[in-house]
N, C-alpha and C positions, 0 to 999 in steps of 0.2 A: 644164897649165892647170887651176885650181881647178872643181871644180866648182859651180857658184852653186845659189842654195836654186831657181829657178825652173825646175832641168832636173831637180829630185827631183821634181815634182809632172806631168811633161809625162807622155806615150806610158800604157800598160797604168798605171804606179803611179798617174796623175793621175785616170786612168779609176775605177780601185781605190777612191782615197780620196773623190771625188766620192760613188759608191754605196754606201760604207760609211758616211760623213757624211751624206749622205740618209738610209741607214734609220735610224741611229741619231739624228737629229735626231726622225724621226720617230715611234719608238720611243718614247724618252725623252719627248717630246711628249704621246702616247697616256698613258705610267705615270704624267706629275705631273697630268693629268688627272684620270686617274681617281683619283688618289693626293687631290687636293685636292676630288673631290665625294664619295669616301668619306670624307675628315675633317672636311668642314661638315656632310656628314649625321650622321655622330657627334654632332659638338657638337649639331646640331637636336633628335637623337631624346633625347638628355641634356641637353637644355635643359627642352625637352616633358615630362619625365618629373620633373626638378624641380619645375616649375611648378604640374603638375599634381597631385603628389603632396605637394607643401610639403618641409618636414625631414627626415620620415620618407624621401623617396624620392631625397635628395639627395647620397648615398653612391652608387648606382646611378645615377642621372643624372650623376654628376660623373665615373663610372667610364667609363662609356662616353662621355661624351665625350672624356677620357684616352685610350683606345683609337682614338676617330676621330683625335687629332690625331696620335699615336702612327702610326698607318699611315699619315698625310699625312708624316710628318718621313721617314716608312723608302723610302716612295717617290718623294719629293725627291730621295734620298742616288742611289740606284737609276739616277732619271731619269738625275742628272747623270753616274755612271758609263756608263751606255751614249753617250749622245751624247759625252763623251770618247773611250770607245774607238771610235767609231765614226770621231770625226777624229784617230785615231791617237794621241790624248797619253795621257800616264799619268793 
């Protein structure tokens, strides 16, 4: 008798994947988080420093908002690798 998809998920592995799908749901959750308030504070504080500074400071303002978005994209990638492995897919 075949085994069906809904007796891999029952007993200890069902238990398994449920708590590792929780943290990693949760996880992933927390990093795009904080991943997206450290890349709009980027963009702010390089917005701010444009504005404030006109031309002359728009090389630095433009750099570091690069860097905020930059850490928003690495911890997106991040996020979604943990909550993958956490529901077991590649």
């Amino acid at each position: 008798m075949p085994i069906m998809q809904d007796d891999q998920n029952k007993g200890a592995t069902g238990a398994t994947k449920f708590v590792t799908s929780t943290l990693g749901n949760t996880v992933g959750g927390i990093g795009r988080t904080v991943g997206n308030v450290t890349g709009a504070a980027g963009r702010g504080v390089g917005d701010t420093i444009t504005s404030a500074t006109g031309s002359g400071g728009k090389p630095l303002g433009d750099a570091i908002g690069s860097l905020g978005t930059g850490i928003e994209g690495g911890t997106e990638g991040l996020a979604q690798g943990v909550e993958k492995a956490g529901q077991w897919k590649k």
